[in-house]
C-alpha positions in Angstrom: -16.2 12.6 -20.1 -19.6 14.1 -19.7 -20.7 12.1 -17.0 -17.2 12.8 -14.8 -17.9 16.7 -15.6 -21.1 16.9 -14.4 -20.7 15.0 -11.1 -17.4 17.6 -11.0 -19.2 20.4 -10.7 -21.6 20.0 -7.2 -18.0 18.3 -5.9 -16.8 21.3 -6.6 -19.5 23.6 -5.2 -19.4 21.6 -2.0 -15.4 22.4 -1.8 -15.6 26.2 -2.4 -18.4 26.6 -0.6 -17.2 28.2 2.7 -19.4 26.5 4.7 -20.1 22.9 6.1 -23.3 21.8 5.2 -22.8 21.5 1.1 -19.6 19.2 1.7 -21.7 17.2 4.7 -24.7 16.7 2.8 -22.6 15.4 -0.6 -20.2 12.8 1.7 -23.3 11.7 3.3 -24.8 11.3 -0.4 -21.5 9.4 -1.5 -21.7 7.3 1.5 -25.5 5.9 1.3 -24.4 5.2 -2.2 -20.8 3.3 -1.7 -22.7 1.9 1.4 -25.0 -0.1 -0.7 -22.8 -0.5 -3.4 -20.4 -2.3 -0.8 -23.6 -4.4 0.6 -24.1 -5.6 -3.2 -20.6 -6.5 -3.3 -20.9 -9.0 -0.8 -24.9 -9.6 -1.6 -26.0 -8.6 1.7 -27.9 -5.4 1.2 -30.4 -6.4 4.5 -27.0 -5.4 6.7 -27.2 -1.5 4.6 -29.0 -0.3 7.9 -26.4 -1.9 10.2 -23.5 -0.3 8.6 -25.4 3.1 8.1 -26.2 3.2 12.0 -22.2 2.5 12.9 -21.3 5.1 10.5 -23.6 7.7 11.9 -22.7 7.0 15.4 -18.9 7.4 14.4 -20.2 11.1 12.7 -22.2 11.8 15.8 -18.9 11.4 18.2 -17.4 14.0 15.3 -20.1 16.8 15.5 -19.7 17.7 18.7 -16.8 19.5 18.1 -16.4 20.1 14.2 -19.8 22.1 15.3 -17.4 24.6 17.7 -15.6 25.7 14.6 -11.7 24.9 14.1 -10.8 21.8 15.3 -8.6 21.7 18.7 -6.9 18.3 17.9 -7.0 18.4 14.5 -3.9 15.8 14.2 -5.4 13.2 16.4 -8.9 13.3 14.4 -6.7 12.7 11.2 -4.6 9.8 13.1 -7.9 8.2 14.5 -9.7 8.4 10.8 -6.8 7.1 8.7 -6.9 4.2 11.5 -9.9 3.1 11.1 -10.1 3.8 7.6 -7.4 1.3 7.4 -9.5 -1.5 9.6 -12.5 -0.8 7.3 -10.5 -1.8 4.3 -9.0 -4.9 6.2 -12.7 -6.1 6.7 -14.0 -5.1 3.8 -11.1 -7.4 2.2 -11.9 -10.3 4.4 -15.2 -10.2 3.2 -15.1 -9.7 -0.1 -16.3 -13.2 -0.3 -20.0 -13.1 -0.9 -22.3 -13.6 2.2 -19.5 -12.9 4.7 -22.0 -11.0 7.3 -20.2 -10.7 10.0 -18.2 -8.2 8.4 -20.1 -5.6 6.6 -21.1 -3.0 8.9 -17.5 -2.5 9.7 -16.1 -3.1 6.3 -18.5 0.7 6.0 -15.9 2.1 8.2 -13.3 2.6 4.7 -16.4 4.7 3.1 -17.0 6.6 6.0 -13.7 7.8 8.0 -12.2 9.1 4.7 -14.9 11.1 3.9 -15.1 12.4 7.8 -11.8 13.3 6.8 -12.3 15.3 3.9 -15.0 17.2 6.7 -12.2 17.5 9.3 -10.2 19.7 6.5 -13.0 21.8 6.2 -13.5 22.4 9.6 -9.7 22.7 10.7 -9.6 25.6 7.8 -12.6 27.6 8.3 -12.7 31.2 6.1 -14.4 34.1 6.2 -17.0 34.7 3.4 -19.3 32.8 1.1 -16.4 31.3 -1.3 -13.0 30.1 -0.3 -11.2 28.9 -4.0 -7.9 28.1 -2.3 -8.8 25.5 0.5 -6.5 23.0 1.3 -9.2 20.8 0.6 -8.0 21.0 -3.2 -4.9 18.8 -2.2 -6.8 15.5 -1.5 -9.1 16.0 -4.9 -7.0 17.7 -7.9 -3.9 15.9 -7.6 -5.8 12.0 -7.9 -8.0 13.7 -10.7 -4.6 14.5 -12.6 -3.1 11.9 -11.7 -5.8 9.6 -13.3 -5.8 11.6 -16.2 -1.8 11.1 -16.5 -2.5 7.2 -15.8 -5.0 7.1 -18.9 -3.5 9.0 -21.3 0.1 7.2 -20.6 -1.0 3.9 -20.4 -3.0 4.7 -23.7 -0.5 5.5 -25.6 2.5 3.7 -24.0 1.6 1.2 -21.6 3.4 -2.1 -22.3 4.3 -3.5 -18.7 1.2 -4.5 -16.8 1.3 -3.6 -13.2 -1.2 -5.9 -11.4 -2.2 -8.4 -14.7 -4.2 -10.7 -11.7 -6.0 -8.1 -10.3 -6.6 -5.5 -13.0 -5.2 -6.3 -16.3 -5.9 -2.7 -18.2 -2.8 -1.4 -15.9 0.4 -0.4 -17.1 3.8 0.1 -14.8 4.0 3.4 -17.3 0.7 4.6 -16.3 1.1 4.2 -13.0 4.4 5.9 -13.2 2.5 8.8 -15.0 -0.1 8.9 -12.2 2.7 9.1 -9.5 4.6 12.2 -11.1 0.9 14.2 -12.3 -0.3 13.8 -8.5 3.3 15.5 -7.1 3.5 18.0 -10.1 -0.8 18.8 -9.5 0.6 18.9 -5.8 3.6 21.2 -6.0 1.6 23.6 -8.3 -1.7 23.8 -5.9 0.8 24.2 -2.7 1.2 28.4 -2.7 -2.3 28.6 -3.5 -3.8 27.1 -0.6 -1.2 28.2 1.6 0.9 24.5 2.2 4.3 24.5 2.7 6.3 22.7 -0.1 6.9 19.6 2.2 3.4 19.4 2.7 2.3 19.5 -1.2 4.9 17.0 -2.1 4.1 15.1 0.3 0.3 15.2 -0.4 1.5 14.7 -3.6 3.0 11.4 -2.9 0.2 10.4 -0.9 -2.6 10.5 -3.7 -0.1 9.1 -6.3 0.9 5.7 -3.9 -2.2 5.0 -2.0 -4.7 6.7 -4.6 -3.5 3.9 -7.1 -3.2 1.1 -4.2 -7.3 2.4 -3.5 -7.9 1.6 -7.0 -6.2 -1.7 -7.1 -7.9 -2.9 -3.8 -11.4 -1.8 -5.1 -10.3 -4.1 -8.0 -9.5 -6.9 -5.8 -13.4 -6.7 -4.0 -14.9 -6.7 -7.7 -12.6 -9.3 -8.9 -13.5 -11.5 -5.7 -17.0 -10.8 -5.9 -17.0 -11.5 -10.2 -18.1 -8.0 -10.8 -17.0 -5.5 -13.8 -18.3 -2.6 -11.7 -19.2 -2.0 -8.2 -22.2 -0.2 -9.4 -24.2 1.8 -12.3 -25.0 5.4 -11.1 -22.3 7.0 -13.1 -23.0 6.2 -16.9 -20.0 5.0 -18.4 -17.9 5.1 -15.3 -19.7 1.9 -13.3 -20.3 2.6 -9.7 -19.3 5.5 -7.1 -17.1 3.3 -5.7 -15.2 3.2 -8.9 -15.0 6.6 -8.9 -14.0 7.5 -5.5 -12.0 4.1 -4.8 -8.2 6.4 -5.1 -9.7 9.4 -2.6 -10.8 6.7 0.4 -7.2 5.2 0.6 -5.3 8.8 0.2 -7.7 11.6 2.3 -7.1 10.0 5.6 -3.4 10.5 5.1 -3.4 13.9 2.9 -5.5 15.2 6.8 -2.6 14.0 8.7 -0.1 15.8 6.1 -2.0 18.7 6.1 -2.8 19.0 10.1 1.2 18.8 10.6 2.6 22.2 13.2 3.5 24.8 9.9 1.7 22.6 7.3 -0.4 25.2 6.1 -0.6 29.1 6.8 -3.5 30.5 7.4 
């Protein structure tokens, strides 16, 4: 509990902040970090520097305009990322087998569009000020932190039916049940805040409950297909970033699209 406090608080920071470069600087940081993590997966950490370079020439096609302020095509930014988002995951599946190279540097892809995601949110709602406490930003993070919460202390307490036994046997059909229903009810209660229409929250909602626990159990697959307990060690007591941001990769790309919709969010 310590540990997930402390890294809460510059995640935080980065997300009020009301400009760019805090947020940039920390999805760059969790990138180099699930980057390597995903090279050690697959034992090739020489190819880090090959999938860092693809990444940062995807960012460098992004700059351009995030740099000019809100974003003219906000919804085709948010298509394009959850895209190839979704073809990073598919290689970093295929090789999840150890010493598949020919992968790995797009495999990077599922670390980095998600997290250009979370930056094309930023962008596309841009305050006025130093501090902006109700960005819609809040709708890809709190809802998958509540919902994991819900998923523990359920499957704790009642979790009998396991939901995935070969793929991650600590999971209950009752927790994830309790994850679904904390991420629409975190959702529905952050919509007026930040401005979303009720569609939008509940569907956000949705989004982090389904694909946040279908990021989880595909993080589970790699480890499981790679004979790993953890992905990593940075975070004491919670293995590796990738463990820890596994839920956001698969549900931010779609939470943009949601939230980049005509009358999504008023501002």
């Amino acid at each position: 509990m310590l540990t997930a406090g402390a890294a809460a608080v510059p995640v935080l920071a980065a997300v009020f902040w009301a400009g760019y470069w805090p947020l940039l600087l920390l999805a760059t940081a969790a990138f180099l970090v699930g980057s390597w993590e995903l090279a050690a997966i697959a034992e090739l950490r020489d190819r880090v520097i090959g999938g860092l370079a693809l990444a940062l020439a995807a960012a460098l096609l992004f700059w351009p305009v995030a740099s000019e302020g809100p974003m003219p095509s906000e919804q085709t930014f948010a298509a394009i990322f959850a895209i190839v988002a979704a073809g990073g995951a598919f290689f970093a599946w295929r090789g999840a087998a150890r010493g598949c190279r020919l992968t790995y540097e797009l495999a990077c892809l599922w670390i980095a569009a998600p997290l250009l995601s979370l930056f094309l949110l930023k962008t596309g709602f841009d305050p006025q000020g130093t501090w902006d406490f109700s960005t819609p930003l809040l709708l890809a993070l709190v809802p998958i932190w509540v919902g994991d919460t819900a998923a523990m202390l359920v499957g704790r307490t009642w979790g009998r039916t396991l939901l995935a036994p070969k793929i991650s046997p600590k999971k209950t059909v009752e927790g994830g049940i309790a994850n679904l229903l904390g991420c629409i009810a975190a959702a529905a209660a952050l919509g007026p805040w930040v401005g979303a229409s009720w569609p939008a929250a509940i569907g956000c909602g949705v989004a982090c409950g389904v694909l946040g626990q279908l990021g989880d159990l595909f993080q589970s697959s790699l480890k499981r297909a790679a004979d790993l307990k953890d992905s990593g060690s940075v975070l004491p007591g919670h293995g590796g970033l990738l463990d820890r941001i596994d839920s956001l990769l698969f549900a931010a790309p779609v939470v943009a699209i949601i939230l980049t919709l005509p009358g999504a969010v008023a501002r």
